[in-house]
C-alpha positions, 0 to 999 in steps of 0.5 A: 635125622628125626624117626620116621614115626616121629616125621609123620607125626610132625607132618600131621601138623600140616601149616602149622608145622611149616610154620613154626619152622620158618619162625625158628629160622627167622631167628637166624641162629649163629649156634643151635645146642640140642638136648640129643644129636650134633650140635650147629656150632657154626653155620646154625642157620644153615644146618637148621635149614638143612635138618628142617627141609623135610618140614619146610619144603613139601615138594623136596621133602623126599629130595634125595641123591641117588647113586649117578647125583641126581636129585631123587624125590621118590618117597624112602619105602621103608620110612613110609612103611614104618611111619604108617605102621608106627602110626597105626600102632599108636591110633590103635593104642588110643583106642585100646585106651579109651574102650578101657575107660569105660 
């Protein structure tokens, strides 16, 4: 599972994002080998469908089970929070950054 900075981050790129993920699974992959994490060995297409359901699909993005198996879209609190947070770290880093400049 991507970190929450880094989904909110990948988000930002709204369209495109969706995009360029359903590009990746038009390829229909038998195998997917990443540089970090667990490789799809088998069944690549849908695993990679699975992993990039939080891209692809807005209205489920949060889909989760709860604890009686139903489908839960509420939004993880704290991967919000910590996605904001993170975000809001690295915004201001670029502003720190650029007023230094000068």
């Amino acid at each position: 599972k991507a970190p929450a900075y880094l989904r909110a981050i990948v988000r930002m790129g709204g369209s495109r994002t969706r995009e360029a993920g359903r590009r990746l699974l038009a390829t229909n992959p038998e195998r997917v080998i990443f540089a970090h994490g667990q490789w799809f060995n088998r069944d690549a297409a849908d695993a990679l469908r699975r992993s990039l359901a939080w891209i692809l699909d807005e209205d489920h993005a949060w889909a989760r089970p709860s604890a009686d198996g139903e489908m839960s879209t509420r939004a993880p609190l704290r991967s919000t929070a910590l996605a904001g947070v993170a975000l809001a770290g690295v915004v201001g880093l670029f502003v720190y950054l650029r007023r230094s400049r000068r």
